[in-house]
N, C-alpha and C positions, 0 to 999 in steps of 0.2 A: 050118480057119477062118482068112482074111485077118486083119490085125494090124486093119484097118478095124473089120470085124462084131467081134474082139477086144473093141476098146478100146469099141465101142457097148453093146457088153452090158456092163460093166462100168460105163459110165457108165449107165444107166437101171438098173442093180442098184441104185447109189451115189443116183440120185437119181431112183426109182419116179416118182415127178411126170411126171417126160419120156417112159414109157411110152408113152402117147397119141398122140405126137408119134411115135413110132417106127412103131406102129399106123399111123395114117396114111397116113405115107411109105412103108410098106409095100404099104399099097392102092393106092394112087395108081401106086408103081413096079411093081407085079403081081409083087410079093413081092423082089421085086430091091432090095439095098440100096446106096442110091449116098450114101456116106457124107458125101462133102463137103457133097451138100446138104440132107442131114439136119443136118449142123452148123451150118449154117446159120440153119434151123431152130432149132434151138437157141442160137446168137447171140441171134435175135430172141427166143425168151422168156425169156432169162436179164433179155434191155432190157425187157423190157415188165413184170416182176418183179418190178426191181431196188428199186422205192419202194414197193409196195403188199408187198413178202415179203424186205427185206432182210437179215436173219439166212440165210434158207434161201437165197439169191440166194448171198450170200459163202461161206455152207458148201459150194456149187456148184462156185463158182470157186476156192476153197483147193485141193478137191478136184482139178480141172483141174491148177491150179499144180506138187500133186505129182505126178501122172501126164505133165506134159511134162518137168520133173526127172529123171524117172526113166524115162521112155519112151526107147523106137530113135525113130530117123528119121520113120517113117510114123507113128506116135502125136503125136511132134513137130509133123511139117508138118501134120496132121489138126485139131489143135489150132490152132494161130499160121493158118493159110491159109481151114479151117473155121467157126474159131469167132473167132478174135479179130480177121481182119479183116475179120468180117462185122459187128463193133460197131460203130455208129454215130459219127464222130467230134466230136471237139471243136466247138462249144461243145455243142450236144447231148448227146454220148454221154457228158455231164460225170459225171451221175449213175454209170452203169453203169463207167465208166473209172477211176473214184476208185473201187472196191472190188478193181480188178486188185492182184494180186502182184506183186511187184516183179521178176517174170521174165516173165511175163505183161505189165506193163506194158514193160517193157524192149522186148519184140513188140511191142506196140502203138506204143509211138515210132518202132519203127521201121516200120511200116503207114502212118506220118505222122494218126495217129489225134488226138494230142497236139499242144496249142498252145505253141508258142516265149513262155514268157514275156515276152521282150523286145520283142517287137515284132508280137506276136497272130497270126503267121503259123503255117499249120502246118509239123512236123518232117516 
């Protein structure tokens, strides 16, 4: 098993909700899993979520947080490449951006996701 379908099963273990999503992208790819854009995928409904399930949203993303912590390289970039610069940025992605970890946000600043306090521009 690739570190990819790895970390995918692990994550829809962690968070059964995103099954569906994996379904899907399953069908669609004719059983082939192309994991970036499954991640993807799951950017978008962690955003779409974030306000109407935000307890289960943040238990997601903690989630996440410890698994690139503690991840190799491809769990890493699968994460930061897949998932967190697929979030929506500043001013928009205010919602879903303010529940990132502070490792996870630390990716996101630098995706320039994140507005420069000083001067509204982004990082």
């Amino acid at each position: 098993m690739t570190e990819e379908a790895d970390f995918t099963k692990r994550l829809v273990t962690a968070a059964p909700e995103l099954g569906a999503l994996l379904d899907e992208h399953l069908s669609d790819q004719e059983g082939e899993l192309l994991a970036y854009v499954l991640m993807a995928d799951v950017a978008r409904w962690l955003t779409a979520h974030c306000s109407s399930s935000p307890q289960r949203v943040q238990e997601i993303l903690s989630w996440l947080e410890t698994e690139y912590v503690g991840g190799n390289f491809d769990v890493r970039n699968l994460i930061d490449v897949g998932i967190v610069e697929m979030l929506p940025a500043m001013p928009g992605g205010a919602p879903i951006l303010a529940m990132l970890g502070p490792v996870l946000r630390a990716r996101a600043e630098v995706a320039g996701l994140l507005l420069d306090e000083a001067d509204g521009s982004t990082r």
